[in-house]
N, CA, C and O atoms as a GROMACS GRO file, in nm:
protein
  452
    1UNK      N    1   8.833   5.112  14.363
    1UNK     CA    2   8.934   5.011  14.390
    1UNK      C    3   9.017   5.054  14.512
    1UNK      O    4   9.043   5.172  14.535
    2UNK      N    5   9.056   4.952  14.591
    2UNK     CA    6   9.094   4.997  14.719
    2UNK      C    7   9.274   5.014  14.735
    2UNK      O    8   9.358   4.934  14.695
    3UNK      N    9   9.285   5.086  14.773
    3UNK     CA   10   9.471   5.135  14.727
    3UNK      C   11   9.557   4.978  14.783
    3UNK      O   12   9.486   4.916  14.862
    4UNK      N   13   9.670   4.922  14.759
    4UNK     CA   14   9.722   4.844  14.827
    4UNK      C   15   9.768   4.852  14.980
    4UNK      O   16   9.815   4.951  15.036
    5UNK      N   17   9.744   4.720  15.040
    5UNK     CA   18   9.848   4.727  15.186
    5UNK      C   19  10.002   4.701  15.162
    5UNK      O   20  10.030   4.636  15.061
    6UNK      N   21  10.099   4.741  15.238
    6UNK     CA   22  10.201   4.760  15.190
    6UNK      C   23  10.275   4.745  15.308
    6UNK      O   24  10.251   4.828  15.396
    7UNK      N   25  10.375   4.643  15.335
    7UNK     CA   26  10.463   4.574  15.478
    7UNK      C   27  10.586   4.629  15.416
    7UNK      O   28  10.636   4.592  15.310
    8UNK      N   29  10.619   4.704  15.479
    8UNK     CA   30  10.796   4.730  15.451
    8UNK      C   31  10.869   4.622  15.585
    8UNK      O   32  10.818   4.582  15.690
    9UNK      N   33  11.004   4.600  15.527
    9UNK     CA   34  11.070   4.463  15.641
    9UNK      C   35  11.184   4.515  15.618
    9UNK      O   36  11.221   4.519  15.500
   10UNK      N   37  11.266   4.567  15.718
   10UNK     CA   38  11.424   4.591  15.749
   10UNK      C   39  11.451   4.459  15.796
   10UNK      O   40  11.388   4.400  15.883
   11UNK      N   41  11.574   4.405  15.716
   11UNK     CA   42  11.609   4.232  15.750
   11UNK      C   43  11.686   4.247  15.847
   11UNK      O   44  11.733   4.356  15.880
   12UNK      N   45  11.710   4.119  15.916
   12UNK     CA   46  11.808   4.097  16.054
   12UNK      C   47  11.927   4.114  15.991
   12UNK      O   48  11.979   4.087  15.883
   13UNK      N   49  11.963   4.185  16.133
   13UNK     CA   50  12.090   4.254  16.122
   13UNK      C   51  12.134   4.372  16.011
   13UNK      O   52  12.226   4.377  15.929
   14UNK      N   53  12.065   4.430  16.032
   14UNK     CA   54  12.073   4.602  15.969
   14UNK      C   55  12.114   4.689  16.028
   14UNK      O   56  12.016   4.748  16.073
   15UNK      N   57  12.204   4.737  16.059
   15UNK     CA   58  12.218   4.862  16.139
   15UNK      C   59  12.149   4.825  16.313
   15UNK      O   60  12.046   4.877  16.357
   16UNK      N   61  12.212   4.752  16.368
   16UNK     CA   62  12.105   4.714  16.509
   16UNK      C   63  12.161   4.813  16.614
   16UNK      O   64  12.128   4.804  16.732
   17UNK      N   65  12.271   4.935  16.558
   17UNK     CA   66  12.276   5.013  16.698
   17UNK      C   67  12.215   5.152  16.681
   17UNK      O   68  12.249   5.256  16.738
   18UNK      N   69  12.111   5.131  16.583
   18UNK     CA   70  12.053   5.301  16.566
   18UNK      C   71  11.910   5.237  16.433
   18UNK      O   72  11.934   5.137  16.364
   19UNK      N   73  11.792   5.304  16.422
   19UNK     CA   74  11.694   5.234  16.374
   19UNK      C   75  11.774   5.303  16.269
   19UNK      O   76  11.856   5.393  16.251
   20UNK      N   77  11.671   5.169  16.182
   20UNK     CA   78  11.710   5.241  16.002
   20UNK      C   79  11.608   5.294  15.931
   20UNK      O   80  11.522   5.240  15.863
   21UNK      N   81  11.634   5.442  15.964
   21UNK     CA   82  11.529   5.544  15.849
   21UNK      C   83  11.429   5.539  15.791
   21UNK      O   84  11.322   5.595  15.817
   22UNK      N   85  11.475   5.426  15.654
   22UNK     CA   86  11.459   5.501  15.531
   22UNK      C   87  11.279   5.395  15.524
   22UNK      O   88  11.188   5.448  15.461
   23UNK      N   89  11.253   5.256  15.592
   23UNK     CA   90  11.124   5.220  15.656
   23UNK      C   91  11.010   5.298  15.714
   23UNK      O   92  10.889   5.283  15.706
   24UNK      N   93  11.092   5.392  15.778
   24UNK     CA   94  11.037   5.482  15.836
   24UNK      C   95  10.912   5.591  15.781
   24UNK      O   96  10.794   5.621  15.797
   25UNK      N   97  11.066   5.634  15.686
   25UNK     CA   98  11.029   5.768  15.584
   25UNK      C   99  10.894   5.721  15.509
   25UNK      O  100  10.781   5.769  15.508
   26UNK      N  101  10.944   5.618  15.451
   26UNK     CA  102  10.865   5.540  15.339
   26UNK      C  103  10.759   5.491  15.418
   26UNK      O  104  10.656   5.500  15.352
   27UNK      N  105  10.743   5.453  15.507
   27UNK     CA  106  10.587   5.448  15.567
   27UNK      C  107  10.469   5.517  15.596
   27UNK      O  108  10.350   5.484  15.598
   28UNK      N  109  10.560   5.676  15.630
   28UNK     CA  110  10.507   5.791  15.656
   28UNK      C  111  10.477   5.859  15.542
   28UNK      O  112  10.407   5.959  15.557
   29UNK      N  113  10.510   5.830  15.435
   29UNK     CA  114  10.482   5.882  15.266
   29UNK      C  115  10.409   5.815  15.268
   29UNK      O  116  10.304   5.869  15.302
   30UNK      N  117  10.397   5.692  15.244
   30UNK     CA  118  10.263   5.592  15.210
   30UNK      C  119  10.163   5.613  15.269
   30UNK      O  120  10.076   5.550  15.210
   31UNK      N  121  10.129   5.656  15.336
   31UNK     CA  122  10.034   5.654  15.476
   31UNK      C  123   9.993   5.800  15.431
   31UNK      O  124   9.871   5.807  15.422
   32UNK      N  125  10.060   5.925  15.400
   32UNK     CA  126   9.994   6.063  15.391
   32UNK      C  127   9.926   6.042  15.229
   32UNK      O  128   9.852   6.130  15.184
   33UNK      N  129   9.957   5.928  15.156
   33UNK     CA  130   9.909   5.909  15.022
   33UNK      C  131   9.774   5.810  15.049
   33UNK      O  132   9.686   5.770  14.972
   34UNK      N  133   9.792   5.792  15.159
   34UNK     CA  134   9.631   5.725  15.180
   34UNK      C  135   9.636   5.567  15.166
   34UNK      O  136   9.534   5.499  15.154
   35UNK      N  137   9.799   5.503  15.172
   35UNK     CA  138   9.818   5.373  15.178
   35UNK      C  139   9.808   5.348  15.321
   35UNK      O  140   9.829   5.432  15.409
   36UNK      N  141   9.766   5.200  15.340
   36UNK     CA  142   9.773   5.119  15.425
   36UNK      C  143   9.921   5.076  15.467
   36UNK      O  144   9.972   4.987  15.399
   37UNK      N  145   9.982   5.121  15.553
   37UNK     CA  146  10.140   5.094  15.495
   37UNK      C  147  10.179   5.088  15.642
   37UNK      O  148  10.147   5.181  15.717
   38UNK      N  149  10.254   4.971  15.691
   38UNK     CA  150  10.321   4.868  15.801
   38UNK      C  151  10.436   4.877  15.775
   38UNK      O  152  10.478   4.879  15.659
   39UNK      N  153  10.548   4.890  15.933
   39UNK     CA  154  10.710   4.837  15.887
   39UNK      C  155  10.727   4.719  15.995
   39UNK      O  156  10.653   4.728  16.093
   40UNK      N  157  10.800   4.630  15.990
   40UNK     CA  158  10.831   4.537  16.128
   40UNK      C  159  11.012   4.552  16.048
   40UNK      O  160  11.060   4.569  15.936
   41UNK      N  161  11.065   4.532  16.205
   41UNK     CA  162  11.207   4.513  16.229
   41UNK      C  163  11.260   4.395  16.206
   41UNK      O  164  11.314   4.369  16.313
   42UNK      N  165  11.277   4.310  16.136
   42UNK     CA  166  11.325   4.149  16.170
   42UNK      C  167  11.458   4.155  16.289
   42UNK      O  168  11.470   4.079  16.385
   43UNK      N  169  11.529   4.243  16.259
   43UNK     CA  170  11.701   4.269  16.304
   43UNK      C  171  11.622   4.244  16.432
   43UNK      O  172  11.623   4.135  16.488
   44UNK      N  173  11.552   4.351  16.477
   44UNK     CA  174  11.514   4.388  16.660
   44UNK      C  175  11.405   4.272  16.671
   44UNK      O  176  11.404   4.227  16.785
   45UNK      N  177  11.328   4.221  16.600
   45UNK     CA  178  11.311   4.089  16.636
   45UNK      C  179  11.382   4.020  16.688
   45UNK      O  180  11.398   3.996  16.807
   46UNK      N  181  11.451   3.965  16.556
   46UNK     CA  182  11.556   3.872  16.606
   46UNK      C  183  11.657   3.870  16.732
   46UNK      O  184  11.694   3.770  16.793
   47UNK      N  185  11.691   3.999  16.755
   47UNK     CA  186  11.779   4.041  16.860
   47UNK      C  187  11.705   3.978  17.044
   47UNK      O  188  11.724   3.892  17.130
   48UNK      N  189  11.630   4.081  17.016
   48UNK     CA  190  11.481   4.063  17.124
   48UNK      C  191  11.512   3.898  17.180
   48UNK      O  192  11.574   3.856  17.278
   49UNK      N  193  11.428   3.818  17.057
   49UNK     CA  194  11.425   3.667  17.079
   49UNK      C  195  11.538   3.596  17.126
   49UNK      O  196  11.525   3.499  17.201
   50UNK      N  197  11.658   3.640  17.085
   50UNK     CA  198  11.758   3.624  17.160
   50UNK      C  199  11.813   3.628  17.305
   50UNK      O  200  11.838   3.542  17.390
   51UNK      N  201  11.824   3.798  17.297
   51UNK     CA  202  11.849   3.876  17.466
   51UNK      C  203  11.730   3.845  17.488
   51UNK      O  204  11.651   3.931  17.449
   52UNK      N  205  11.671   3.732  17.549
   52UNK     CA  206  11.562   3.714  17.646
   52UNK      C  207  11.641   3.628  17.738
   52UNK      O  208  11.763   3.611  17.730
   53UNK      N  209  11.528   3.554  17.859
   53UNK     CA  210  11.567   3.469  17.948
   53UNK      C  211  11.591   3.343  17.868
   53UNK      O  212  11.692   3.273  17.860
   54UNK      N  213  11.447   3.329  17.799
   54UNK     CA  214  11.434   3.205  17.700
   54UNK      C  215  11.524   3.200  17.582
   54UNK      O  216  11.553   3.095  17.524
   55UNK      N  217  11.573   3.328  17.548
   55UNK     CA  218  11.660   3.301  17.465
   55UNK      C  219  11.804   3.222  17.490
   55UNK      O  220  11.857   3.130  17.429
   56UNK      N  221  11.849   3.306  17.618
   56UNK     CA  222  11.993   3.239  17.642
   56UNK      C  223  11.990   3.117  17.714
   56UNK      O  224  12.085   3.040  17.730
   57UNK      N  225  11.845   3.103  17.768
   57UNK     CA  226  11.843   2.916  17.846
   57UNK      C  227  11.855   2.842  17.720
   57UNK      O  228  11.911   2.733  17.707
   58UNK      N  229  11.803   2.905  17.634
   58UNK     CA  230  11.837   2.773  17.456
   58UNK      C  231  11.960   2.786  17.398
   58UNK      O  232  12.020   2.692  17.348
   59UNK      N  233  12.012   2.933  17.402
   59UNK     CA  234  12.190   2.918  17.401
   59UNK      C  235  12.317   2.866  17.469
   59UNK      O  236  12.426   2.836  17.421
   60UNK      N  237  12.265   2.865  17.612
   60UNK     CA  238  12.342   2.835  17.682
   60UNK      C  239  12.322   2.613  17.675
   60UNK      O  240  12.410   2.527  17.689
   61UNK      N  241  12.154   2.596  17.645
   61UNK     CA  242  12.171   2.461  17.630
   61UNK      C  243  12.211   2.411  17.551
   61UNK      O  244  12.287   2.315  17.564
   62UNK      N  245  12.164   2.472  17.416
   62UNK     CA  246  12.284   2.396  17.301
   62UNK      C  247  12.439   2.426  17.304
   62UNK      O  248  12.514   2.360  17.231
   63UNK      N  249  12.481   2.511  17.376
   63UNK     CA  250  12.642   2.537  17.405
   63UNK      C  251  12.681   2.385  17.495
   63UNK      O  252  12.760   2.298  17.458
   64UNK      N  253  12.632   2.386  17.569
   64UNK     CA  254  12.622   2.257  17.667
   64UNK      C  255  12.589   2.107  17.596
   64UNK      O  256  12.676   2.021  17.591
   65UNK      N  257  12.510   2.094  17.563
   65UNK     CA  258  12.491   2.004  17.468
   65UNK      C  259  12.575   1.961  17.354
   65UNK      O  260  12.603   1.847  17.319
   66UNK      N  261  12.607   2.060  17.310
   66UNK     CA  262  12.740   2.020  17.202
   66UNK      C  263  12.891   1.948  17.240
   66UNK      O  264  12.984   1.951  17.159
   67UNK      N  265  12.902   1.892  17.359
   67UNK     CA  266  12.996   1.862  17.410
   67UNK      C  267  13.147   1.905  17.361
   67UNK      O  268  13.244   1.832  17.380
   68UNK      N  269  13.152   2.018  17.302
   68UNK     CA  270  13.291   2.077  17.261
   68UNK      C  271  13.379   2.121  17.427
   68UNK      O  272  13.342   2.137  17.543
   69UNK      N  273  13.506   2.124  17.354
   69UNK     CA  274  13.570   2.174  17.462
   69UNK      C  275  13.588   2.323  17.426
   69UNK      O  276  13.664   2.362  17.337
   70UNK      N  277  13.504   2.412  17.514
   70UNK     CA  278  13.506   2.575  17.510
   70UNK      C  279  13.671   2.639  17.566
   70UNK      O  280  13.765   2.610  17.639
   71UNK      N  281  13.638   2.712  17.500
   71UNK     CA  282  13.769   2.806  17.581
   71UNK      C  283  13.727   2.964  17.578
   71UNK      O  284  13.625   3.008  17.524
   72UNK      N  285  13.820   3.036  17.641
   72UNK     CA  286  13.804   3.194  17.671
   72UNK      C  287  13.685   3.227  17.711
   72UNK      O  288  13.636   3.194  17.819
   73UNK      N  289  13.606   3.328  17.584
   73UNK     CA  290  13.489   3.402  17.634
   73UNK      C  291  13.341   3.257  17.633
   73UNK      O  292  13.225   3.290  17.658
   74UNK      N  293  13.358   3.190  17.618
   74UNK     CA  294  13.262   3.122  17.594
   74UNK      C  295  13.306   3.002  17.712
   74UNK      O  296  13.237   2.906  17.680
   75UNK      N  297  13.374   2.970  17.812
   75UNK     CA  298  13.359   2.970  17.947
   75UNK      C  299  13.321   3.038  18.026
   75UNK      O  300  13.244   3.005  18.117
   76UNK      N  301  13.369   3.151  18.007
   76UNK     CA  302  13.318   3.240  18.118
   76UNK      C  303  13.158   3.336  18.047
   76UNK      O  304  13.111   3.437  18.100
   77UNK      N  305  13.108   3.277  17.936
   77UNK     CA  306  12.961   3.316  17.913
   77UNK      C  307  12.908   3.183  18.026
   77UNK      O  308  12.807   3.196  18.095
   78UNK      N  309  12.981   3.079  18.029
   78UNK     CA  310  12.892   2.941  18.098
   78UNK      C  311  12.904   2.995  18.240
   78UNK      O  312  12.803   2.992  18.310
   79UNK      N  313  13.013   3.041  18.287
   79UNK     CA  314  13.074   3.018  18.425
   79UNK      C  315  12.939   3.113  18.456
   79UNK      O  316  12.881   3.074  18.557
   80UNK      N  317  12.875   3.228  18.389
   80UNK     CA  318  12.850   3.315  18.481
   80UNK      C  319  12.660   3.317  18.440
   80UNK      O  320  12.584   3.413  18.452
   81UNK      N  321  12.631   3.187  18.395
   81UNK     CA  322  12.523   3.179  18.336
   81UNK      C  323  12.436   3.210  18.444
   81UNK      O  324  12.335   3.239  18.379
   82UNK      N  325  12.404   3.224  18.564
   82UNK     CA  326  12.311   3.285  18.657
   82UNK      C  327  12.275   3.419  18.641
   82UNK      O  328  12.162   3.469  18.642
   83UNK      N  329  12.396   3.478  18.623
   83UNK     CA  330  12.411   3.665  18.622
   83UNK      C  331  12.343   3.652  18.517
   83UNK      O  332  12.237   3.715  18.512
   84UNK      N  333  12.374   3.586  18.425
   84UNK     CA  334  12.331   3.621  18.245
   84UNK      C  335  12.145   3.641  18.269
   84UNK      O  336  12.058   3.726  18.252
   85UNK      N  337  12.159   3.506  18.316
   85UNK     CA  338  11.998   3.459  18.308
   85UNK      C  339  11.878   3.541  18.401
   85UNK      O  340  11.758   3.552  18.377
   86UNK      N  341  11.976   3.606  18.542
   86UNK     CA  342  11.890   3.701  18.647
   86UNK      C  343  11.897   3.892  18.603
   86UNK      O  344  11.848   3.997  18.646
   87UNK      N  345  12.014   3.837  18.466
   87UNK     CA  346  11.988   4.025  18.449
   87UNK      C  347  11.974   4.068  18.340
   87UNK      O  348  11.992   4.187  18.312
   88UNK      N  349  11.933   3.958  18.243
   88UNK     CA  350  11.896   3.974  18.090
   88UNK      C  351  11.775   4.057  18.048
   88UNK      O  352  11.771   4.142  17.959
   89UNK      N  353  11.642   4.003  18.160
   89UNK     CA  354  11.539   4.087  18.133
   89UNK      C  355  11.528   4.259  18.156
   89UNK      O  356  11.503   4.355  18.082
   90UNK      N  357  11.556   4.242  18.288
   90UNK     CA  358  11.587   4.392  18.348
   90UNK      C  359  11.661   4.494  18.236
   90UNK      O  360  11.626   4.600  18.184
   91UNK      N  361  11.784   4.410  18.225
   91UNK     CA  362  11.863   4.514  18.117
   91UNK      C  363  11.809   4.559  18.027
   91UNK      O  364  11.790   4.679  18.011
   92UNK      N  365  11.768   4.456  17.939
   92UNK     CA  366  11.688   4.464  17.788
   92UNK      C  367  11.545   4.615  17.848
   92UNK      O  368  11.597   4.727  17.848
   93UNK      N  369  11.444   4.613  17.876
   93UNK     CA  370  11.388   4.689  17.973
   93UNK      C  371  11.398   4.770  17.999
   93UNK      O  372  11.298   4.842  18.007
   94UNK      N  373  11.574   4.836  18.044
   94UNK     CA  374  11.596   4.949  18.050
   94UNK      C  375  11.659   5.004  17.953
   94UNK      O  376  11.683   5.125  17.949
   95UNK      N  377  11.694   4.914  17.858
   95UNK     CA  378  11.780   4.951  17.723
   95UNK      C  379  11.632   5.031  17.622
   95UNK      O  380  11.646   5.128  17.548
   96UNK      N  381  11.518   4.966  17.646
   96UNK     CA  382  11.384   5.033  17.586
   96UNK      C  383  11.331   5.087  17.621
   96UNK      O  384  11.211   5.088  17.591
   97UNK      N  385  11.391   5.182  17.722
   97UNK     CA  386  11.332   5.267  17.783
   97UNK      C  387  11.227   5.254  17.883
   97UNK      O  388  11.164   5.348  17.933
   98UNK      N  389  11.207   5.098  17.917
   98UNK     CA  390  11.056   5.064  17.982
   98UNK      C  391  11.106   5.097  18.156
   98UNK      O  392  11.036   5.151  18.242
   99UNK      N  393  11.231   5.052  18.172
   99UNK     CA  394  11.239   5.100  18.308
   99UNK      C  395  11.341   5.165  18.348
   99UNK      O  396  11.441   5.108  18.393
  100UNK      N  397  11.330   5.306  18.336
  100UNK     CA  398  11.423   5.402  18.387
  100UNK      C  399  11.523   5.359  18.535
  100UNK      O  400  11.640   5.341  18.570
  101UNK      N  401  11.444   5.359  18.565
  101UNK     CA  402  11.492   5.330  18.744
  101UNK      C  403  11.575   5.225  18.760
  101UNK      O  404  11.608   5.205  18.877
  102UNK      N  405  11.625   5.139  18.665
  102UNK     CA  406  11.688   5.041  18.674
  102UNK      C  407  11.847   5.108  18.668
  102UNK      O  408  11.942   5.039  18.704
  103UNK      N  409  11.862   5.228  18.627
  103UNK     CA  410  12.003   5.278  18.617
  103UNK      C  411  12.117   5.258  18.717
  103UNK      O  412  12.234   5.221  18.709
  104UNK      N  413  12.023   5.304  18.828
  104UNK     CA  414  12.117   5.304  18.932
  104UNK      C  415  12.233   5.149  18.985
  104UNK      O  416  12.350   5.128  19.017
  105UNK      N  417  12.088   5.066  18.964
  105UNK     CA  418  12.138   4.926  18.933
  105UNK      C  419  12.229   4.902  18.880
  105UNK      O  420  12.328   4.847  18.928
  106UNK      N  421  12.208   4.957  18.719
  106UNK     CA  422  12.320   4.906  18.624
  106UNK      C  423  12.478   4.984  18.645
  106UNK      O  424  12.595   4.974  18.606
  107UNK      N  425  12.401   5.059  18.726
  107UNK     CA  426  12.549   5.166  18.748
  107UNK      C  427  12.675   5.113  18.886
  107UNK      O  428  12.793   5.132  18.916
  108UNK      N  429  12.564   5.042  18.932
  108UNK     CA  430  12.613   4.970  19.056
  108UNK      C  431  12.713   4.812  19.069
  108UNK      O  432  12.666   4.698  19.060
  109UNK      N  433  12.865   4.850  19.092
  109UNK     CA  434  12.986   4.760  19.037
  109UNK      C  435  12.946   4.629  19.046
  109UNK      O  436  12.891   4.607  19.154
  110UNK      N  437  12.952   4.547  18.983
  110UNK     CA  438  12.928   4.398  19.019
  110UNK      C  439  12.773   4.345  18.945
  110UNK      O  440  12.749   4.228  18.918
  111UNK      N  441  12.705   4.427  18.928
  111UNK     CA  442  12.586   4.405  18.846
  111UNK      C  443  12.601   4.336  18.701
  111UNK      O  444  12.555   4.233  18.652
  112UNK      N  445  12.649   4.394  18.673
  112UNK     CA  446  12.680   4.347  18.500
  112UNK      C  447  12.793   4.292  18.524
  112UNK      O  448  12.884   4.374  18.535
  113UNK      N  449  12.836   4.146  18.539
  113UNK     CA  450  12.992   4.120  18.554
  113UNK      C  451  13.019   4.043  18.429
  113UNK      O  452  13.133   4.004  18.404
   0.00000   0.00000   0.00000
């Protein structure tokens, strides 16, 4: 009889500024016991799908679309929707380590405004 497969799922919004463990642990036990054993992130899913380009062109359209009258931070998320939209990918990217070299960038005043 063939041992079970086994999906462990950390739900959105768990701990999203440091991974959570205990998926981890428990995968790596399962797996030296000879299980078939998977984790997926929903949280860093979800996050991901968000901080994209495509994510904030669908935030920023239903913000727009809702014809409310905004105030404070949620004007100036609209006012500066270019920056948002030309430095969302890059960031995300270097936040995963995929592109180092982007530092200098981010370090550079006026980049992230």
């Amino acid at each position: 009889m063939a041992l079970p497969r086994v999906l462990l799922i950390i739900p959105p919004l768990t701990q999203l500024n440091t991974p959570y463990p205990a998926t981890a642990y428990l995968t790596g036990f399962l797996r030296s016991r000879g299980y078939e054993a998977e984790q997926a992130d929903l949280g860093l899913d979800m996050i991901l799908r968000l901080f994209s380009r495509t994510g904030l062109e669908e935030a920023f359209c239903r913000i727009k679309a809702s014809r409310r009258t905004w105030r404070g931070e949620v004007q100036q998320f609209l006012a500066l929707e270019d920056s948002y939209l030309a430095t969302i990918e890059p960031v995300i990217a270097f936040l995963q380590g995929k592109d180092p070299m982007m530092a200098p960038h981010l370090a550079r005043p006026g980049f992230l405004l």
